[in-house]
C-alpha positions in Angstrom: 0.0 0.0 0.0 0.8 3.7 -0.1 1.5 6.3 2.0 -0.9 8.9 2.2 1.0 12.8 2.4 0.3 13.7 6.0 -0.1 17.7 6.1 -2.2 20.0 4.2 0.4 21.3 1.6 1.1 17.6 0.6 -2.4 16.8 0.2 -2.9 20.3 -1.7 0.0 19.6 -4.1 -1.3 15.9 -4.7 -5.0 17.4 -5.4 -3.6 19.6 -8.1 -0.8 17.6 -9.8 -3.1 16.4 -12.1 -5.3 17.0 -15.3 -7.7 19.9 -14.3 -10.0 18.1 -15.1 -9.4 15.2 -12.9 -9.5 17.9 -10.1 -11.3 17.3 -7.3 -12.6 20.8 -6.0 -14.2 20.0 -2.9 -10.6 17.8 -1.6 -8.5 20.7 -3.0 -10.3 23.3 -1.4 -10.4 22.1 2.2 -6.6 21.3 1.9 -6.2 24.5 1.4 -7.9 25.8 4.5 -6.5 22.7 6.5 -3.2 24.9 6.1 -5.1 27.8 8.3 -7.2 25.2 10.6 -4.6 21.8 10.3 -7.3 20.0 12.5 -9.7 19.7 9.9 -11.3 17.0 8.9 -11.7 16.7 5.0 -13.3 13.7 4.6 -16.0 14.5 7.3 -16.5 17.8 5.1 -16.2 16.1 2.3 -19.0 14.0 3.5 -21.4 16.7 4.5 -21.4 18.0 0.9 -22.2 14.4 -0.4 -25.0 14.0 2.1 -26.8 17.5 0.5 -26.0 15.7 -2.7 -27.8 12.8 -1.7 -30.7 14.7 -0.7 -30.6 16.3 -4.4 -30.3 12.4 -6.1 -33.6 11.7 -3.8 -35.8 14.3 -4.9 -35.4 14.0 -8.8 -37.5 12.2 -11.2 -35.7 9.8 -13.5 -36.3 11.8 -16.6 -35.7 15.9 -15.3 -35.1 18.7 -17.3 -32.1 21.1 -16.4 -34.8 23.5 -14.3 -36.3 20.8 -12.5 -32.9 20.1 -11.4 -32.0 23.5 -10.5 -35.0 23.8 -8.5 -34.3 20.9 -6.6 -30.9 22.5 -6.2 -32.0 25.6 -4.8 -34.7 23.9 -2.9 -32.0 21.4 -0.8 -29.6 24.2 -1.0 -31.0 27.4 -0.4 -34.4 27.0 1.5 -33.7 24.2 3.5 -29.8 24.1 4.2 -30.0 27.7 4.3 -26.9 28.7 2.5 -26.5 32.5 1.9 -24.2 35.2 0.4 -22.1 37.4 3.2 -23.2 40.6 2.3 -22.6 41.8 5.9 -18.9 41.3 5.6 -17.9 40.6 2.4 -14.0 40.6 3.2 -14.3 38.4 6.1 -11.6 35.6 5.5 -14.1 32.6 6.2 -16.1 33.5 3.5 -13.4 31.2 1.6 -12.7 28.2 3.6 -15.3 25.7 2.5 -15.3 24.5 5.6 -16.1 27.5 7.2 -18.4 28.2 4.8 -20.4 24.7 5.5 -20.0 25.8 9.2 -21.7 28.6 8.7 -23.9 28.5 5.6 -22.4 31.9 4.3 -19.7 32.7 1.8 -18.3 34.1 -0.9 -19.3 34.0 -4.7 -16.9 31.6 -5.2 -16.7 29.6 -2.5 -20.4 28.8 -2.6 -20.2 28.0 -6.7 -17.3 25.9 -5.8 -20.1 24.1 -3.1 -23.0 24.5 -5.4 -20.6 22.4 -8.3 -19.4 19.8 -5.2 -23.4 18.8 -4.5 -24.4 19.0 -8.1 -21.0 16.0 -9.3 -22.4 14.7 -6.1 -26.0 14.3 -7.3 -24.7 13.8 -10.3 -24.6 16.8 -12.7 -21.8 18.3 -13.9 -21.7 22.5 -13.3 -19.8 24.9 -14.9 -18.1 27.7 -13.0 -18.2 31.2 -14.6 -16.1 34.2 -14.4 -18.1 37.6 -14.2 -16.0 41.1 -14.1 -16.4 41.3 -10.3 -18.4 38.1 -9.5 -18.7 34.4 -9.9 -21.9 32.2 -10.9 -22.7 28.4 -12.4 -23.9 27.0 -15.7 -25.8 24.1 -15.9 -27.2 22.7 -19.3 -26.3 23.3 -22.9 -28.0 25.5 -25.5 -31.6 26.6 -25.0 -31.9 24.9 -21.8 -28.4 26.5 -20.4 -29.4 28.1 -17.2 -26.9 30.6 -15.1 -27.7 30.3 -11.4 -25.9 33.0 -8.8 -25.3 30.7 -5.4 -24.1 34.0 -3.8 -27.7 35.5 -3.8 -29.5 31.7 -2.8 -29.5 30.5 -6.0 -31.2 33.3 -8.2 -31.5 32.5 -11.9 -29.5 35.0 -14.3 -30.2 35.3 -18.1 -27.4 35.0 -20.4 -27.9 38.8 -21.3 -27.3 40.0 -17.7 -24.3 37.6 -17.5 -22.7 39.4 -20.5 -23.7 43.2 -19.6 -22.0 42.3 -16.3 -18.8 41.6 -18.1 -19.0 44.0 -21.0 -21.1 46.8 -19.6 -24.8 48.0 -21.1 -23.6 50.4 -23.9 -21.3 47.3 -25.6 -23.9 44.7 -25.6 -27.2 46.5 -27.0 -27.6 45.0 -30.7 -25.3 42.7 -30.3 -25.3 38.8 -31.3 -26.0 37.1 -28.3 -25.0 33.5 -29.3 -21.8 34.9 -30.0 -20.9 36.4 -27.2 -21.9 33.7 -24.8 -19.4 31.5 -26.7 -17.2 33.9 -26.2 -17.4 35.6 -22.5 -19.0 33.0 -20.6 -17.2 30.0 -21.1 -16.2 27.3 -18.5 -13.4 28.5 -15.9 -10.6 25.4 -15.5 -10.7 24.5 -12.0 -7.2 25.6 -11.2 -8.5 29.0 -12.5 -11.5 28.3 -9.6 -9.2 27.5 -6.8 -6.6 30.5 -7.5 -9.6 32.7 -7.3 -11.0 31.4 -4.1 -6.7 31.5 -2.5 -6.4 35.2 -4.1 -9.8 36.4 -2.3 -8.4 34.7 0.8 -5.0 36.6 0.4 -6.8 39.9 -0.3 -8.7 39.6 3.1 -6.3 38.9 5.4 -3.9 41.4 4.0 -7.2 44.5 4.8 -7.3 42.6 7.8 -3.3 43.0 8.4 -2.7 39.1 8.7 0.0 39.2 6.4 1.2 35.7 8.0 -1.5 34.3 7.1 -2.0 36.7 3.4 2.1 34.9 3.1 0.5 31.4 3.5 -1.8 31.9 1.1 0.5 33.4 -1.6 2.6 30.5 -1.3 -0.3 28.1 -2.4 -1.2 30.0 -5.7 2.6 30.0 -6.2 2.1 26.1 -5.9 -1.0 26.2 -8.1 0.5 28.5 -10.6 4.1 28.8 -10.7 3.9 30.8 -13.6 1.9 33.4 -12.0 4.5 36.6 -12.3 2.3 38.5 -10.4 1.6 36.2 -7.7 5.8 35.7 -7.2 5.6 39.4 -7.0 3.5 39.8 -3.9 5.2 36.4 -2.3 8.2 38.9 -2.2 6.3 41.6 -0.6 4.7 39.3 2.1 7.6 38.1 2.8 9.3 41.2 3.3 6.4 42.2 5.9 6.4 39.5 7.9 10.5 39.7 7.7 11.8 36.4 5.8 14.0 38.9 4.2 16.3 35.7 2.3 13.0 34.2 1.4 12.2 37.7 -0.3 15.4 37.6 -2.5 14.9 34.2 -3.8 11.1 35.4 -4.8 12.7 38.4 -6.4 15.8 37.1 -7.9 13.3 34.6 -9.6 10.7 37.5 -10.9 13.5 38.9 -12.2 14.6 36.1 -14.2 11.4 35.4 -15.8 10.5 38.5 -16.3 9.9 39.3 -20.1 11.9 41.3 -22.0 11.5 45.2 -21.9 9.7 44.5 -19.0 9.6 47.5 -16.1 11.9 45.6 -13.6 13.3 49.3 -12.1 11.1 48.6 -8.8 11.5 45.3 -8.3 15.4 45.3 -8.3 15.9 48.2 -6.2 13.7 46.1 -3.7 16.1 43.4 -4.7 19.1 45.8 -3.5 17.8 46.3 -0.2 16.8 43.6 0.9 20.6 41.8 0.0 21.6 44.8 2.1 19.1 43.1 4.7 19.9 39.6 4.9 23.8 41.1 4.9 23.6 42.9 7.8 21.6 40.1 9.9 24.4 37.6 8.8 26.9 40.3 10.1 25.0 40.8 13.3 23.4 37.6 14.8 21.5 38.1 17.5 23.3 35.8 20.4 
């Protein structure tokens, strides 16, 4: 037999060393809050969702349409689990820790499409997630019967029209072919693209909330989910300048700087490179005893 990783970045790396499509979102997730809460259980979790998808199987007819299944959805969901948008307190961190969110039936946009996806492959449908300008919704279906379904405010139904003036804006969509643009601004997001999203909201809270240990942790797993992410190795640098891992810092920036694309506007980044050498000197030439 063999060994199963035994802490939270393991298991996050194993979830996401694979196909994306062989991703499992609901596993990947909740390893990457066991790296903020490393008692949690993510099988137990993992079995909550399945018992809510359970609970969707049950209720369906053997030959359902794609809005008899949504309304199931939202019935299970929505009405009687009770889940809801955080509109109180939009940047507080557990708003994307599925866990948390489970806990306590609130969340982010993404966090609760990620859950409304996890029940649905559960009950066995498969859910698109979508990308909006400043939001994030499901698909479910294909061609007329597509439907776009917003789990952040319980589940409300969206036409494709208000999906695309979301992204475009009013002025840019009036007259325009509608087919066309839904093939072309409201296609699937790849689940790595789902889980960097979810990490990068969790970042962007704790560093309002000035957790920047915390913002540092979860830099480092979209650096493990995207290593090519420039702009991600960017801000790894700065976190870890705040928090003082000044050697870390230069290895973060000595790397940006090396993949950096030509003609690129590097000024900034090496004379933060310069100081913080200076830095990491002048500990090494003063140790604390």
């Amino acid at each position: 037999m063999g060994t199963t990783p035994s802490n939270p970045k393991e298991n996050f790396i194993r979830d996401v060393s694979c196909p994306d499509w062989e991703i499992n979102l609901s596993s990947a997730s909740l390893n990457a809050a066991a790296a903020e809460f490393p008692n949690l259980d993510v099988v137990a979790y993992q079995g909550l969702i399945a018992k809510l998808g359970v609970r969707v199987k049950s209720q369906l007819t053997a030959h359902h349409s794609t809005y008899d299944f949504v309304d199931v959805m939202h019935e299970v969901i929505f009405r009687e689990a009770g889940f809801k948008g955080n509109t109180k307190d939009y940047f507080d961190p557990n708003n994307n820790h599925i866990n948390q969110v489970i806990d306590r039936k609130t969340g982010s946009p993404v966090a609760l499409s990620i859950l409304y996806m996890e029940i649905a492959r559960t009950a066995g449908a498969f859910v698109d997630g979508i990308s909006l300008r400043k939001h994030f919704i499901v698909a479910i279906g294909e061609g007329d019967e597509r439907l776009y379904v917003d789990p952040f405010y319980r589940g409300g139904l969206l036409s494709r029209k208000e999906c695309i003036v979301s992204i475009l804006g009013k002025e840019r969509v009036d007259g325009a072919d509608f087919d066309d643009l839904e093939r072309k601004f409201l296609r699937p997001t790849n689940k790595r693209t789902i889980l960097r999203r979810l990490i990068s909201n969790l970042k962007v809270a704790y560093e309002k909330h000035k957790k920047y240990k915390l913002a540092l942790s979860a830099s480092e797993r979209i650096q493990l989910l995207d290593p090519s992410n420039l702009g991600n190795l960017s801000e790894l640098a700065h976190l870890q300048t705040k928090v003082g891992n000044f050697g870390d810092a230069v290895d973060s920036l000595t790397q940006f700087l090396e993949r950096a694309p030509a003609g690129a506007n590097t000024e900034q980044a090496e004379s933060a490179l310069r100081k913080l050498k200076t830095l990491t000197t002048q500990g090494q030439e003063n140790p604390e005893s």
